[in-house]
Biotite code that builds the C-alpha atoms (Angstrom):
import biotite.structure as struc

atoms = struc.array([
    struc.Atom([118.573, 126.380, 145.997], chain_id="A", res_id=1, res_name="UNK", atom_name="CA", element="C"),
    struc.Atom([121.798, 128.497, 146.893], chain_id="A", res_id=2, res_name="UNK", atom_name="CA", element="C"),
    struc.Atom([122.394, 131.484, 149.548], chain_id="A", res_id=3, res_name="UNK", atom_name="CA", element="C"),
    struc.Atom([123.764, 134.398, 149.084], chain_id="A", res_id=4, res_name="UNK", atom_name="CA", element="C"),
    struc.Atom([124.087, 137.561, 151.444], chain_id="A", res_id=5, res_name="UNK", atom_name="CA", element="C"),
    struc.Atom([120.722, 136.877, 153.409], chain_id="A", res_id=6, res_name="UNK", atom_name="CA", element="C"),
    struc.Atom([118.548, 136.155, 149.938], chain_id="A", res_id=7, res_name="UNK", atom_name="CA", element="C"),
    struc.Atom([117.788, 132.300, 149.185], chain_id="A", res_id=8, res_name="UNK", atom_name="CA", element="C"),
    struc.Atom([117.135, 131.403, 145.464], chain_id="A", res_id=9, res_name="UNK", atom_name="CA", element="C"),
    struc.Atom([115.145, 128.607, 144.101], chain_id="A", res_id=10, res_name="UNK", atom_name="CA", element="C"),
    struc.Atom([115.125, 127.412, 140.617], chain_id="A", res_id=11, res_name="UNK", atom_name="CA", element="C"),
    struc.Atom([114.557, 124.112, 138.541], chain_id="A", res_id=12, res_name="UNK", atom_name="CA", element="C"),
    struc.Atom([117.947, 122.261, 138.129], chain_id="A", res_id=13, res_name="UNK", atom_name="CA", element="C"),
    struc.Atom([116.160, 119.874, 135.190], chain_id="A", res_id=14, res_name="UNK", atom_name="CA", element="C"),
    struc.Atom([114.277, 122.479, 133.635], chain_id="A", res_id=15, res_name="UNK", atom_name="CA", element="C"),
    struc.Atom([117.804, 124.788, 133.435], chain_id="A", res_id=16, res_name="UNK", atom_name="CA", element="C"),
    struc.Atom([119.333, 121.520, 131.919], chain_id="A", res_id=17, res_name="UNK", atom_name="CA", element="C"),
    struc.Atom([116.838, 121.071, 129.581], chain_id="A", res_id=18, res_name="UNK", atom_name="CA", element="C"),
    struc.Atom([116.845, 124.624, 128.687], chain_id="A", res_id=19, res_name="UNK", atom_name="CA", element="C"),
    struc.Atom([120.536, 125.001, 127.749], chain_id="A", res_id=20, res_name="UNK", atom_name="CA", element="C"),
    struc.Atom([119.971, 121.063, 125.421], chain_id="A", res_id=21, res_name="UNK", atom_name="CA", element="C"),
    struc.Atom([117.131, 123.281, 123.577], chain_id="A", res_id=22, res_name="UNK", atom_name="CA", element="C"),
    struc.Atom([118.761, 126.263, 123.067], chain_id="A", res_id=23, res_name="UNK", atom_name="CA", element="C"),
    struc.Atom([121.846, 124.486, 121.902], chain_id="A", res_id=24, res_name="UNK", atom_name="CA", element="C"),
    struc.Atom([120.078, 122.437, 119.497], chain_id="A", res_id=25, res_name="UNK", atom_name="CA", element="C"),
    struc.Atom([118.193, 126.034, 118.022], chain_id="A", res_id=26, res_name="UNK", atom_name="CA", element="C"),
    struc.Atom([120.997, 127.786, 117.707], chain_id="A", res_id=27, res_name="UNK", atom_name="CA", element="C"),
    struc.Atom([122.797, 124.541, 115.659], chain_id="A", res_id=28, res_name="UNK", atom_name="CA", element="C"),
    struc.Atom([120.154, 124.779, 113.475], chain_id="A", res_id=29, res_name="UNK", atom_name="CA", element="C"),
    struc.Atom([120.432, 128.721, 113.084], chain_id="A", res_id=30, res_name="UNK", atom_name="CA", element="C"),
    struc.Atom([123.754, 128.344, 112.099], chain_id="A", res_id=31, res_name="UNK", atom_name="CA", element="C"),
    struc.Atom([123.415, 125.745, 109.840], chain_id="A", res_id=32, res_name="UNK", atom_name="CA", element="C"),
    struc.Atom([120.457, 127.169, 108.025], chain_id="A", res_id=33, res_name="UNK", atom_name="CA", element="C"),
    struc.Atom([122.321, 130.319, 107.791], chain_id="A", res_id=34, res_name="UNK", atom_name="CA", element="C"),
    struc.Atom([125.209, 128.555, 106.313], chain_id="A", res_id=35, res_name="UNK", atom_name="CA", element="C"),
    struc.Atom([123.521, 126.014, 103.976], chain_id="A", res_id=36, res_name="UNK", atom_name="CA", element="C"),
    struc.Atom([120.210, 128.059, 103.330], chain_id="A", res_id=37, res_name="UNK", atom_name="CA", element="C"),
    struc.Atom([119.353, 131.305, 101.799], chain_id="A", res_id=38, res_name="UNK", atom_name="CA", element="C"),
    struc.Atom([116.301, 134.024, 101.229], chain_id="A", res_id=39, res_name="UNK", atom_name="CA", element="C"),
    struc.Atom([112.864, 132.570, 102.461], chain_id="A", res_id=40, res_name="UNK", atom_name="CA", element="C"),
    struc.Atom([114.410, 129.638, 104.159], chain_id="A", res_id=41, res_name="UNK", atom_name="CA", element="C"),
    struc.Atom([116.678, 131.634, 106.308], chain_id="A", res_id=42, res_name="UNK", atom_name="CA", element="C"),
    struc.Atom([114.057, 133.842, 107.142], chain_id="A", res_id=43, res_name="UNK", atom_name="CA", element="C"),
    struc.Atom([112.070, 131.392, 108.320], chain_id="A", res_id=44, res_name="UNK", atom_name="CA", element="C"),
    struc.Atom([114.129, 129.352, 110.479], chain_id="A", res_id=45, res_name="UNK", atom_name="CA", element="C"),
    struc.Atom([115.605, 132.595, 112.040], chain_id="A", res_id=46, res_name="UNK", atom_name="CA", element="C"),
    struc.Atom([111.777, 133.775, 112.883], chain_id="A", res_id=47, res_name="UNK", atom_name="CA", element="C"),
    struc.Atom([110.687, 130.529, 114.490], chain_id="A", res_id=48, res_name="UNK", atom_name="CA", element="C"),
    struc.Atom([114.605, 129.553, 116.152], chain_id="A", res_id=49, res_name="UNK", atom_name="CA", element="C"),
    struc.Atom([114.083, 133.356, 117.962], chain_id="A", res_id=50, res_name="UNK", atom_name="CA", element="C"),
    struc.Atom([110.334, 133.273, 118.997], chain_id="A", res_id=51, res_name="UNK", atom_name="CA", element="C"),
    struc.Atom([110.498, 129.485, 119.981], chain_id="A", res_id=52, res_name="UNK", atom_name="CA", element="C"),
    struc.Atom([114.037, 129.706, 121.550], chain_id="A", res_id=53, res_name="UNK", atom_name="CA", element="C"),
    struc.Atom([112.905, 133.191, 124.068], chain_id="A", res_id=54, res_name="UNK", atom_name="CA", element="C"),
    struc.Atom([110.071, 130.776, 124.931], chain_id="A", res_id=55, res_name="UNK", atom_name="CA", element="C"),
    struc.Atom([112.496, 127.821, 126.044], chain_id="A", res_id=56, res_name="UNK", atom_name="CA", element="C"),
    struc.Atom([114.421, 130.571, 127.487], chain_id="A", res_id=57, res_name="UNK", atom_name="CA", element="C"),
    struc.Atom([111.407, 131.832, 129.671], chain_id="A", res_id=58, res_name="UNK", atom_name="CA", element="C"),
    struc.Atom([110.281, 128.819, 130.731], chain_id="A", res_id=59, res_name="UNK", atom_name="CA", element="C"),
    struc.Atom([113.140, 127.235, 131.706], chain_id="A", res_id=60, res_name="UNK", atom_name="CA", element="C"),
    struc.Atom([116.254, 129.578, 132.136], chain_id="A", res_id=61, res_name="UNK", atom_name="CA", element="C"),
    struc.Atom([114.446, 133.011, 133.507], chain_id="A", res_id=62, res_name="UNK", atom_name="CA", element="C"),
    struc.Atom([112.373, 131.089, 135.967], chain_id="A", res_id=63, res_name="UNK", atom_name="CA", element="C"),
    struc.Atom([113.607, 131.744, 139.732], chain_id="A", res_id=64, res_name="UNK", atom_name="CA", element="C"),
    struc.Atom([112.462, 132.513, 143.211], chain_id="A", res_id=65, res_name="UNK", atom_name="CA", element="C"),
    struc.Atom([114.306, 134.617, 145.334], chain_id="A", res_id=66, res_name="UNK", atom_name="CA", element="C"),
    struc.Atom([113.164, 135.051, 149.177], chain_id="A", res_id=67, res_name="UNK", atom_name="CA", element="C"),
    struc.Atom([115.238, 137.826, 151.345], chain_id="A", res_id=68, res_name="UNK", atom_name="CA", element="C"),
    struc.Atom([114.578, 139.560, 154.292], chain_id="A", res_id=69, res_name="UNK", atom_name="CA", element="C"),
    struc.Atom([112.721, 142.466, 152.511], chain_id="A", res_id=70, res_name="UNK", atom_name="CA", element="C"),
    struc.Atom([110.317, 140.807, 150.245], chain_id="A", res_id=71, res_name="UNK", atom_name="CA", element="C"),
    struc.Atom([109.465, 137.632, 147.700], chain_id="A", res_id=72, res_name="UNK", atom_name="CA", element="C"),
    struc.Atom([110.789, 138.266, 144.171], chain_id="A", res_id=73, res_name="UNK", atom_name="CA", element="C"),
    struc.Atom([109.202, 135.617, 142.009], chain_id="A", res_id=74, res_name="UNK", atom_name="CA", element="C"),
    struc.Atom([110.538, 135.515, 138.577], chain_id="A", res_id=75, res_name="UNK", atom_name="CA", element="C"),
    struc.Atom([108.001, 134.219, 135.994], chain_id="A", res_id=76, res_name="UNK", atom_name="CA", element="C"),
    struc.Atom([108.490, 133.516, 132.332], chain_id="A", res_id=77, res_name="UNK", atom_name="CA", element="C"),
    struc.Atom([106.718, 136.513, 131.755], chain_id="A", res_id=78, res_name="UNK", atom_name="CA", element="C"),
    struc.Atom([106.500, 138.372, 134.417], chain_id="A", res_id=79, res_name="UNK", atom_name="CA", element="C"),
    struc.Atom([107.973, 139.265, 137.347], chain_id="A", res_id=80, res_name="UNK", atom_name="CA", element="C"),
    struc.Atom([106.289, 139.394, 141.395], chain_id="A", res_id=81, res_name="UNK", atom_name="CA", element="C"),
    struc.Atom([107.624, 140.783, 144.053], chain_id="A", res_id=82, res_name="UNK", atom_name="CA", element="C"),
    struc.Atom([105.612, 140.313, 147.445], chain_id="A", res_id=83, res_name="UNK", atom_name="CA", element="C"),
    struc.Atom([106.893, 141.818, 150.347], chain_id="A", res_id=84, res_name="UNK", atom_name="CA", element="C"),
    struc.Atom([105.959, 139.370, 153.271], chain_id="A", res_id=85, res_name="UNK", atom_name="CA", element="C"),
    struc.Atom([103.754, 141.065, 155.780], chain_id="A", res_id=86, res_name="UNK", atom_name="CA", element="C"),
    struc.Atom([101.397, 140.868, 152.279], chain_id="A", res_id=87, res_name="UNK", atom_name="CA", element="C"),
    struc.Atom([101.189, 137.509, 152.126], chain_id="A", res_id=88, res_name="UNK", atom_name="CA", element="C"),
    struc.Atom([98.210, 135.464, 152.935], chain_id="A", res_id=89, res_name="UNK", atom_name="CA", element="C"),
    struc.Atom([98.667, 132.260, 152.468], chain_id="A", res_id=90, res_name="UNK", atom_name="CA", element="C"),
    struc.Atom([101.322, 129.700, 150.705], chain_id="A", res_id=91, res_name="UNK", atom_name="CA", element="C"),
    struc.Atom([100.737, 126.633, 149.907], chain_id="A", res_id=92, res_name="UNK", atom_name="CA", element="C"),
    struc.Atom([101.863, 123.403, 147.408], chain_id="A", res_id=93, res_name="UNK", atom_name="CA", element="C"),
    struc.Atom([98.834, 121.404, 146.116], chain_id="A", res_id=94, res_name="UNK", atom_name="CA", element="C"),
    struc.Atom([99.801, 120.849, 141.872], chain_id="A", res_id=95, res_name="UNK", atom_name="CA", element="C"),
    struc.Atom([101.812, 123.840, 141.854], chain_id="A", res_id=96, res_name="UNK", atom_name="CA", element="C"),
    struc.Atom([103.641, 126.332, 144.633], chain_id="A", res_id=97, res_name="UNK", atom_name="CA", element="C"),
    struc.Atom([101.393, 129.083, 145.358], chain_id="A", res_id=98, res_name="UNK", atom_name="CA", element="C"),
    struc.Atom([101.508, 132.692, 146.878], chain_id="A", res_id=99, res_name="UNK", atom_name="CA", element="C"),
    struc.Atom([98.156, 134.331, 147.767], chain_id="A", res_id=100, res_name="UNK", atom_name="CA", element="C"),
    struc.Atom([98.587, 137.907, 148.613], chain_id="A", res_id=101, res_name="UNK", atom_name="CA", element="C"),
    struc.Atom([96.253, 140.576, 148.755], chain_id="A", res_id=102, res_name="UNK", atom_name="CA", element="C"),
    struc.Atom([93.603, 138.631, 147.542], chain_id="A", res_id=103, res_name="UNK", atom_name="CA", element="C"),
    struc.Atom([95.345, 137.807, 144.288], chain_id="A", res_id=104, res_name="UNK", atom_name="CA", element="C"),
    struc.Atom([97.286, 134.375, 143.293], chain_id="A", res_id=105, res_name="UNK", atom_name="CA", element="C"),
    struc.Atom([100.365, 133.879, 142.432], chain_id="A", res_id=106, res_name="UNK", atom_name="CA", element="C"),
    struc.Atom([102.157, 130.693, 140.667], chain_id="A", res_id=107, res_name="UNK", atom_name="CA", element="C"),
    struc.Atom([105.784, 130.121, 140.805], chain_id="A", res_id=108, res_name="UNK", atom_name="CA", element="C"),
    struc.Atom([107.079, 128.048, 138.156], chain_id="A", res_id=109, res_name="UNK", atom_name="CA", element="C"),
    struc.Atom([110.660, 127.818, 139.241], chain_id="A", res_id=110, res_name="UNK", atom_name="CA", element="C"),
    struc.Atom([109.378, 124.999, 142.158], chain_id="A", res_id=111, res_name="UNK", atom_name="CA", element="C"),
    struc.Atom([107.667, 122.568, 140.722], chain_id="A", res_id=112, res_name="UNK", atom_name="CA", element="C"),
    struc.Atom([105.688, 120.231, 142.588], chain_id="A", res_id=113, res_name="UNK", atom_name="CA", element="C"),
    struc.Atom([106.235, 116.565, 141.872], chain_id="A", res_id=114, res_name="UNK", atom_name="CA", element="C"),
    struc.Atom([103.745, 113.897, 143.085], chain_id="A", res_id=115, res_name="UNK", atom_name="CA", element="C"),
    struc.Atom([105.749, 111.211, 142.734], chain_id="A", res_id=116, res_name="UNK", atom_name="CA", element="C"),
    struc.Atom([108.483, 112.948, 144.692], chain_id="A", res_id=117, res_name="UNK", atom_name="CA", element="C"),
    struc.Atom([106.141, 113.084, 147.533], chain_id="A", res_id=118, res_name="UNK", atom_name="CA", element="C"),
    struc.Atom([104.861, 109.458, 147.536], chain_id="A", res_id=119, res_name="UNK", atom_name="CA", element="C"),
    struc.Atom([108.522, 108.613, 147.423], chain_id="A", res_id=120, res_name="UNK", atom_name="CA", element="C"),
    struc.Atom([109.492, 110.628, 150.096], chain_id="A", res_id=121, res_name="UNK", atom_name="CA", element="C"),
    struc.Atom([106.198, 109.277, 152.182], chain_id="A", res_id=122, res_name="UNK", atom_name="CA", element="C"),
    struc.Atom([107.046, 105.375, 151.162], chain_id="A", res_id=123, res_name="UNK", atom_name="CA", element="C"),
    struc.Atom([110.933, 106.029, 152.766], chain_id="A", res_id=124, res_name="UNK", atom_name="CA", element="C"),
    struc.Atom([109.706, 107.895, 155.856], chain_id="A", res_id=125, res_name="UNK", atom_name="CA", element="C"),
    struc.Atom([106.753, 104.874, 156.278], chain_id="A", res_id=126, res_name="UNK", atom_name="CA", element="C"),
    struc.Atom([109.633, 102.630, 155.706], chain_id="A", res_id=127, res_name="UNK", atom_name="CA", element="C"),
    struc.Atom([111.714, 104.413, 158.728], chain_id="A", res_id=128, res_name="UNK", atom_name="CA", element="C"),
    struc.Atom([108.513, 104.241, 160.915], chain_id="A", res_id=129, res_name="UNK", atom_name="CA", element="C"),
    struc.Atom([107.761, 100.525, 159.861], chain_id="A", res_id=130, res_name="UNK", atom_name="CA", element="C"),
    struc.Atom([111.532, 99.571, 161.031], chain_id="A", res_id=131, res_name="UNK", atom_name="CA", element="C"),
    struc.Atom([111.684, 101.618, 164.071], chain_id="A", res_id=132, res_name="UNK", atom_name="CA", element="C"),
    struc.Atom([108.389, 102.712, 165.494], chain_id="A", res_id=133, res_name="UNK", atom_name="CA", element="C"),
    struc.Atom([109.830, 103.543, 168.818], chain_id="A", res_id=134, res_name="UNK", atom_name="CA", element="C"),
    struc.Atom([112.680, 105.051, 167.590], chain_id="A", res_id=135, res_name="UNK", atom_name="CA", element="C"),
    struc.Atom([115.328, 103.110, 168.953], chain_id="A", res_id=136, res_name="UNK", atom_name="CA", element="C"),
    struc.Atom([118.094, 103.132, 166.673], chain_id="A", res_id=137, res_name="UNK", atom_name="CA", element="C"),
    struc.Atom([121.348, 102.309, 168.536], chain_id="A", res_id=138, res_name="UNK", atom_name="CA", element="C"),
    struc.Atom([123.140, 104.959, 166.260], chain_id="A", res_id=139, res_name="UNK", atom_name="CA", element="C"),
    struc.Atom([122.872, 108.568, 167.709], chain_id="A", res_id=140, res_name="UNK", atom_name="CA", element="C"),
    struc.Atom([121.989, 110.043, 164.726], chain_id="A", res_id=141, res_name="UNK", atom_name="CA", element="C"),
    struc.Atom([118.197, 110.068, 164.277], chain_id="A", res_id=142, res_name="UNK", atom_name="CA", element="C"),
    struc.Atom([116.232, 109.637, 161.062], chain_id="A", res_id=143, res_name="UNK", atom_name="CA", element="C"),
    struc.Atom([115.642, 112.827, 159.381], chain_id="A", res_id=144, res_name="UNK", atom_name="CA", element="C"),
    struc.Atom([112.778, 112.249, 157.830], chain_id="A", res_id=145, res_name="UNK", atom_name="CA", element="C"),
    struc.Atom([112.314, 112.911, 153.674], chain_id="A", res_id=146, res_name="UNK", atom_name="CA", element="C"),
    struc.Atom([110.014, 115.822, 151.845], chain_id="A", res_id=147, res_name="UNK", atom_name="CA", element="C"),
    struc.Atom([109.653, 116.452, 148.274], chain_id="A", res_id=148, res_name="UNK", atom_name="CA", element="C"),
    struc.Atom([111.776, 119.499, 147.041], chain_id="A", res_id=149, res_name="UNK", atom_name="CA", element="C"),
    struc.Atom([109.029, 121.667, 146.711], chain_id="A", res_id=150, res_name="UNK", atom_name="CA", element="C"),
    struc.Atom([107.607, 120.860, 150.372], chain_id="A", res_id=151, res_name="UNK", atom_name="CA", element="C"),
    struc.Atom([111.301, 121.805, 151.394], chain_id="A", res_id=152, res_name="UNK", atom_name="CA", element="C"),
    struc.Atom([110.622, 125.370, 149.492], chain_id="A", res_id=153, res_name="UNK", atom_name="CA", element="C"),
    struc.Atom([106.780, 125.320, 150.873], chain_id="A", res_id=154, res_name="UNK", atom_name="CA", element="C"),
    struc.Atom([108.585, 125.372, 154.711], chain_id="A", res_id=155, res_name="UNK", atom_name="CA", element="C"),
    struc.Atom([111.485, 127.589, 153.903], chain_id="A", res_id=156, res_name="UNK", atom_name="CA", element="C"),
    struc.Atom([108.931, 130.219, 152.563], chain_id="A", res_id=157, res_name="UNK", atom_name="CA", element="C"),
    struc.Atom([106.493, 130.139, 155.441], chain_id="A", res_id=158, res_name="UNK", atom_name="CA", element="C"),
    struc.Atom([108.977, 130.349, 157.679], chain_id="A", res_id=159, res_name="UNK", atom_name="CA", element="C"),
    struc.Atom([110.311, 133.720, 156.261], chain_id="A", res_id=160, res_name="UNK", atom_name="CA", element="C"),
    struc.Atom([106.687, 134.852, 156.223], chain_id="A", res_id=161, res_name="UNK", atom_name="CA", element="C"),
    struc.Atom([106.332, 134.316, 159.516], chain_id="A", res_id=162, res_name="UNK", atom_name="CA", element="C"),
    struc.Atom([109.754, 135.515, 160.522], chain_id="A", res_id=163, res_name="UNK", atom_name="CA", element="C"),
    struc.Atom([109.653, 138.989, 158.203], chain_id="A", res_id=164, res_name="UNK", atom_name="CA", element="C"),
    struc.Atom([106.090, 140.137, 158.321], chain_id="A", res_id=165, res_name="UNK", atom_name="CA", element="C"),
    struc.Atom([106.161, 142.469, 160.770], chain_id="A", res_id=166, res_name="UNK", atom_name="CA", element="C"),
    struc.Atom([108.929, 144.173, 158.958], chain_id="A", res_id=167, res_name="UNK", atom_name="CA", element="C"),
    struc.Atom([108.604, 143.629, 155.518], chain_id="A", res_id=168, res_name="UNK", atom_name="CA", element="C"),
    struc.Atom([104.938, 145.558, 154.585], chain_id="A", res_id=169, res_name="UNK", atom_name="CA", element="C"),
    struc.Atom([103.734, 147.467, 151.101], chain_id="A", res_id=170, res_name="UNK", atom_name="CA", element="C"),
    struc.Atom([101.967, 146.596, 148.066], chain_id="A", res_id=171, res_name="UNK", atom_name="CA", element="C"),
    struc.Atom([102.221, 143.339, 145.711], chain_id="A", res_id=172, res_name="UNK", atom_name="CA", element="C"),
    struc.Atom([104.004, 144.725, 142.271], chain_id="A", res_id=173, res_name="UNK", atom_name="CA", element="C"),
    struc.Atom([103.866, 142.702, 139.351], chain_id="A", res_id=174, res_name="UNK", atom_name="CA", element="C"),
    struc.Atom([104.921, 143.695, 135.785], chain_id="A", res_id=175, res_name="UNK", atom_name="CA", element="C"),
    struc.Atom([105.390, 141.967, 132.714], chain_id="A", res_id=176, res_name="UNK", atom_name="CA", element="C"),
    struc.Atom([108.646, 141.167, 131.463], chain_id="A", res_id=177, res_name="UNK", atom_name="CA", element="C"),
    struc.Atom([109.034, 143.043, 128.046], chain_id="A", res_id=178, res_name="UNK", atom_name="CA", element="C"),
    struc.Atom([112.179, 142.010, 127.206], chain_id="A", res_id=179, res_name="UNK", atom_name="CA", element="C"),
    struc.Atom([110.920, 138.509, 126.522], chain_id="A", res_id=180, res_name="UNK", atom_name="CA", element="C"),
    struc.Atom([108.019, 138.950, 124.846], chain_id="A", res_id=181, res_name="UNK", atom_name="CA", element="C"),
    struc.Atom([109.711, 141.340, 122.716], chain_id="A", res_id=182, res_name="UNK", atom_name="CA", element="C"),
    struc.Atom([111.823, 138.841, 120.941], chain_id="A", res_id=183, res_name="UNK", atom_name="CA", element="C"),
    struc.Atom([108.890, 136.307, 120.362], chain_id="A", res_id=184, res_name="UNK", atom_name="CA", element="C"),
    struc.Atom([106.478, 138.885, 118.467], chain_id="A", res_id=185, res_name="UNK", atom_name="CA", element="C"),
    struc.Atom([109.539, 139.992, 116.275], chain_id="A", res_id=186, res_name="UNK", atom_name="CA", element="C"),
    struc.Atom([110.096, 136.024, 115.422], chain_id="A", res_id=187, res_name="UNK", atom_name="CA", element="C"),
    struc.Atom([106.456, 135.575, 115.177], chain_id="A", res_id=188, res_name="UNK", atom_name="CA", element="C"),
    struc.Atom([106.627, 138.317, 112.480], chain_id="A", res_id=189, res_name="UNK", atom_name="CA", element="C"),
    struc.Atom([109.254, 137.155, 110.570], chain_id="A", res_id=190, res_name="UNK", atom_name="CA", element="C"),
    struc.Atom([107.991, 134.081, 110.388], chain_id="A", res_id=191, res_name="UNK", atom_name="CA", element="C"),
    struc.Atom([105.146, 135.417, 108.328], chain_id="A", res_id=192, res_name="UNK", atom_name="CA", element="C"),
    struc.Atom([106.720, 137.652, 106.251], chain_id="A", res_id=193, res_name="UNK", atom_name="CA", element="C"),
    struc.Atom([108.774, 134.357, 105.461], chain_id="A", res_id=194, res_name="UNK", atom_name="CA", element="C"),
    struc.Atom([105.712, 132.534, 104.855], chain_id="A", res_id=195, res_name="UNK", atom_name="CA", element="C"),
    struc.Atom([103.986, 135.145, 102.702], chain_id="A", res_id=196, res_name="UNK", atom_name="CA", element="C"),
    struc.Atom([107.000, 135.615, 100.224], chain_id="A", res_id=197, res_name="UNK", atom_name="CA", element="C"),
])
């Protein structure tokens, strides 16, 4: 999560890690294949390095969330939502982060919601409660208590609702993102023409 100039932005710090490892490891064997391998072989590799490396790409690099004053921009792998606030309905975290706005649903794949994040953050703030119930530390700083990363997100972006929806009004827009699914169709097709010389 980072701020800049009013807008906060969410992504997945493991997924963007993972991401780079995969592409890393595609391109490697792009450039090895193009330097060891010729003809159909090339052709190949190139076709399913470019189709499966846009899909790492989408999944784990292009996925974001970015909450200003104006309106929710949610950044999909393949498509992009932006939600001004005054149209959203409802928000909520159950298996996944989602927006409900103008009776359509929207999940955000940047935040993902762990389970086991929560039950760890529940066991530490049980643990707090268990060793304290009256809360009478003798240190002045109070407990804060624990939430999982994506009930820190849930909060954040209710509280902007609730802060920006008398200003923020207009339609939910959502497009798909051509530029990656562009990429995977061409590697999907030279992958066949590879596989049908």
């Amino acid at each position: 999560m980072s701020n800049d100039e009013g807008v906060t932005s969410y992504r997945s710090k493991p997924a963007a890690f993972t991401g780079v490892v995969l592409l890393a490891v595609g391109l490697w064997l792009m450039i090895d294949t193009l330097v060891r391998g010729s003809g159909r072989t090339a052709l190949m590799v190139i076709g399913v390095v470019l189709a499966l490396g846009t899909v790492v790409f989408a999944l784990t690099l292009r996925a974001a969330v970015f909450a200003g004053p104006e309106r929710l921009v949610i950044r999909n792998p393949f498509r992009g939502i932006e939600i001004p606030w005054g149209a959203i309905d409802e928000i909520r975290a159950e298996y996944s982060l989602e927006v409900r706005a103008q009776g359509k649903s929207f999940h955000i794949w940047a935040i993902p919601v762990s389970l086991r994040e929560r039950k760890r953050a529940l066991r530490a703030n049980a643990r707090a409660t268990a060793e304290d119930p009256m809360d009478r530390g003798h240190s002045s700083v109070h407990y804060i208590p624990q939430a999982a990363v994506a009930d820190h997100a849930l909060a954040d972006l209710r509280g902007m609702a609730e802060q920006f929806a008398k200003e923020s009004t207009g339609d939910v827009k959502a497009v798909w993102y051509l530029p990656v699914l562009a990429p995977i169709v061409v590697g999907i097709v030279l992958a066949a023409v590879a596989a049908a010389l």
